[in-house]
N, C-alpha and C positions, 0 to 999 in steps of 0.2 A: 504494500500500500504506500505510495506515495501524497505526501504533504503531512498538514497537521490536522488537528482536530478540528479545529476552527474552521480550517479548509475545505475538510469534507463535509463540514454543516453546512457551509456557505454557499464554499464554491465549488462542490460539485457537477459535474458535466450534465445537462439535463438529463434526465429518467435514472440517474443512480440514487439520490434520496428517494425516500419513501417506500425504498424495498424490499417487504415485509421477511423477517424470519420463518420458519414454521414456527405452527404453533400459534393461538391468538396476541393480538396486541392491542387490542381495542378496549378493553379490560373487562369482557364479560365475561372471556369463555380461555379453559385453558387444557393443556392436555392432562389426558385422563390419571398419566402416572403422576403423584404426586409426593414430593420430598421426603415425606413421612415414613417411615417403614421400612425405609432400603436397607436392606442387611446388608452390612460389610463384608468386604473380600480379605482375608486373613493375608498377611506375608507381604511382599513388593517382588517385582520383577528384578530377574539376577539379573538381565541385561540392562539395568537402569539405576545399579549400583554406582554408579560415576557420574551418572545427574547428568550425561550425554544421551544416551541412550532415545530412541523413535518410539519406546513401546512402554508402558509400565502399569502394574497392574497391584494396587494396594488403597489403603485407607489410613486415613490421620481419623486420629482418636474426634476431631473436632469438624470434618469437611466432610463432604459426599464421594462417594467411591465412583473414578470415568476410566476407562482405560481410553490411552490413547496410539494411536498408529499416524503417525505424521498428522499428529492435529484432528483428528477423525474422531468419533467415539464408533467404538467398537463394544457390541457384547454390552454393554450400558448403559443407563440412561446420559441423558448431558444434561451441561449445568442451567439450569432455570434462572431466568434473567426479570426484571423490573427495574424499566426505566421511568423515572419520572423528573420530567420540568415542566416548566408553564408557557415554555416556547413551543408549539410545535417542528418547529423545523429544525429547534435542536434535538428536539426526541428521533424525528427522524435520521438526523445525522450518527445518531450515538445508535441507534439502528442497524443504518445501513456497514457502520463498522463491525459491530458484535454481530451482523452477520455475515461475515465473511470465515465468522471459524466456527466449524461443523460442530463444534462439540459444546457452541455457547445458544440455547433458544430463548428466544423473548417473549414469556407468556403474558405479560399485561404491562399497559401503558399509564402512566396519570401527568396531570396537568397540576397537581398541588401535593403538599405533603398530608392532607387530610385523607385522599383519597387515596396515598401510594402506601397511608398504612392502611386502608380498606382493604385494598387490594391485596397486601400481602397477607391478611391476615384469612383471605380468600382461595388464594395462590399459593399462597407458602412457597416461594423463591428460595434456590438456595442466594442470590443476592440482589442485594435492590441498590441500580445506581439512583443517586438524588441528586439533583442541584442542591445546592446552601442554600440559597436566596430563592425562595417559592411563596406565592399568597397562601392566605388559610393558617397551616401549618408549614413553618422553613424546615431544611433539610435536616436541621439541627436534633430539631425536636422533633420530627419525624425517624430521625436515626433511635434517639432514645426510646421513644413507643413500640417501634420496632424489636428491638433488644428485649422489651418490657415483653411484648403481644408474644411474640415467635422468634424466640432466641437462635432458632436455626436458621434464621436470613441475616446474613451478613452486609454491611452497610460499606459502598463504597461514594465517598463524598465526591462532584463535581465541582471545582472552584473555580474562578478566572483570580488574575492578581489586583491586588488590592483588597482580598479577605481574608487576610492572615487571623484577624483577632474572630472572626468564624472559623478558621482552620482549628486554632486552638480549642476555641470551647469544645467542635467536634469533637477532637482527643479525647474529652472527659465525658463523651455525652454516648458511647458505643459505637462509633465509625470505625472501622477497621481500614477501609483505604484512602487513598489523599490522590486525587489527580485532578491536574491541570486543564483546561479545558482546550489549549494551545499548545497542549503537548501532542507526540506522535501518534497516530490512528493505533500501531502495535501498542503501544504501552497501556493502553482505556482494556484491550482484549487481555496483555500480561494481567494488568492491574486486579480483571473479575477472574481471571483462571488462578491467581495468587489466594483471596483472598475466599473463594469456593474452595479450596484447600487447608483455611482454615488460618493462612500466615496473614500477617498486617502488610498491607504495601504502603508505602512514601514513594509518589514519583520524585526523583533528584531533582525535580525543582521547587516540589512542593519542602522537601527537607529544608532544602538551602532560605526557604523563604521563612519558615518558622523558626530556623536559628537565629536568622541578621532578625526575625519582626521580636522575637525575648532578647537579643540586646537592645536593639531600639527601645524597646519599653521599659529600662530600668533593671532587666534581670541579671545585668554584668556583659560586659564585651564580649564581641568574639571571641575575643584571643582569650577572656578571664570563663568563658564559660566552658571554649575548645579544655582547657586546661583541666579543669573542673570535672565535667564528663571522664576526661581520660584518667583523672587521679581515681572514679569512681569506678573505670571497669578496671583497672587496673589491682583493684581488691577483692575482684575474680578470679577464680581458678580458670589454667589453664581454657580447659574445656568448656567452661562458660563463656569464659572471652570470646571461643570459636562458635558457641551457639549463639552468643549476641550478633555477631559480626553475620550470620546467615540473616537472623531475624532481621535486622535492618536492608537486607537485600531482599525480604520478604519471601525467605524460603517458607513450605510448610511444615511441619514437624515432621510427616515421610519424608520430604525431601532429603529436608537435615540430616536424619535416619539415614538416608542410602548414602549423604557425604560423608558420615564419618561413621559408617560400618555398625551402629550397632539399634537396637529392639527401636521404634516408640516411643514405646513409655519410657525409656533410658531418656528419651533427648524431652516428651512431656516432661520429667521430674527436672532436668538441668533448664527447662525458659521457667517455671515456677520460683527457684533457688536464685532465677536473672533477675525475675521480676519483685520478690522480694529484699534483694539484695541492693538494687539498684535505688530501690523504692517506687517505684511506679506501681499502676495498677494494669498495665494492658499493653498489649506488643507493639500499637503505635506508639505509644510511651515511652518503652526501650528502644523500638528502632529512634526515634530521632536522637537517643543519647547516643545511640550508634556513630548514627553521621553527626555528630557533633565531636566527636572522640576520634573520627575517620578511620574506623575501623570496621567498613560496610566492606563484605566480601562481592566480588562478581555476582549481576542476579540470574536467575535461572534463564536459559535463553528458548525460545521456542517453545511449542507446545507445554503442559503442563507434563513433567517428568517424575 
């Protein structure tokens, strides 16, 4: 995909917006399998042990189970999508991107945050993107009801710049991902395969932006907070160090799992040990001390692994 996001809302060649996924988007009707009930697949695929791999086949303790074949869903359901903003032609741009990858469907559409937790709570998505800024109910507080309603739909925020101080309350309100609305067409699809996996995404601009907007705001310099962060993973073990450093690249806990060779629940118990260690409450939380400490590892590339 070539351009940004912006771009392909905008300026799209005529007849590629508005080109529906399967699956309804009109928000009254959705497909019949629904998030609820899907029995996990035990283990991970050996060939996706190196987090290269085209194929892999397992569950995170906290995400839904897809196998994937170069981007494909094979043998499983795929991830259930809800998009909601108040623009229609950005609904349709964020559309026609999430549908370009076979393994992401978009079952319902909303125009505010009242109705995007209607919907979810109808739908049951594994995640619901929002804009921040929506009538009725904002993204904000739509994330939180969410979390509240149907804690299995995970919340990835839409932002443009100049809403850093809604990026942050986000944080604390159950958003799990952070992207830009000017960032890449791949990154919007990374961003919901990331966080249907169960990891928190920070696109690196949305990072960059929340670091300089808490110096900006009195919470100490760059340079006194870069410091700060580092003195703080720095009184991590080893190991946690290497699981913070995925977290903020937005790996999921399988992933992590197949990086550094061992169960699960090994790598559940070391981000709980991150997160209370760190002090935060939630993986957006750690990831930004992540990139603030510069100790984000490479993110996962391509399909979800």
């Amino acid at each position: 995909m070539d351009g940004t996001v912006d771009e392909l809302m905008f300026g799209t060649p005529e007849g590629a917006l508005g080109r529906p996924a399967d699956g309804a988007v009109d928000g009254t009707a959705g497909p019949a399998a629904d998030s609820a009930g899907t029995e996990p697949v035990d283990g991970a695929a050996d060939a996706a042990s190196d987090g290269t791999a085209g194929a892999t086949a397992g569950a995170t303790s906290d995400g839904p189970v897809v196998r994937l074949v170069d981007g494909a869903g094979v043998g499983a359901r795929r991830v259930r999508v809800l998009i909601a903003d108040d623009e229609p032609m950005v609904r349709a741009g964020v559309r026609a991107i999430l549908g370009t990858a076979d393994d992401l469907e978009i079952v319902a559409e909303a125009g505010d945050g009242r109705e995007a937790v209607e919907l979810v709570r109808r739908h049951r998505p594994d995640v619901a993107v929002l804009d921040i800024r929506m009538p009725e109910v904002n993204g904000i507080e739509a994330a939180a009801r969410i979390r509240d309603a149907v804690p299995g739909t995970k919340a990835v925020m839409l932002t443009t710049f100049g809403e850093d101080d809604y990026i942050l309350q986000a944080l604390g309100r159950g958003a799990s991902g952070f992207l830009i609305k000017s960032g890449e067409p791949e990154e919007l699809v990374t961003g919901v395969r990331a966080v249907a996996d169960g990891a928190a995404y920070l696109s690196p601009k949305v990072a960059a932006r929340v670091v300089a907007h808490l110096a900006a705001s009195g919470a100490g310099t760059v340079a006194g907070r870069r410091t700060s962060a580092r003195e703080r993973v720095e009184a991590l073990t080893v190991r946690e160090r290497e699981v913070l450093s995925y977290l903020g690249a937005g790996f999921s806990n399988g992933q992590i799992a197949r990086r550094l060779r061992v169960v699960e629940g090994t790598v559940k118990a070391h981000v709980s040990s991150v997160l209370a260690r760190l002090g935060v409450d939630n993986r957006a939380a750690a990831a930004v001390v992540a990139h603030e400490a510069g100790v984000v590892s490479p993110g996962p590339a391509g399909p979800r692994q």
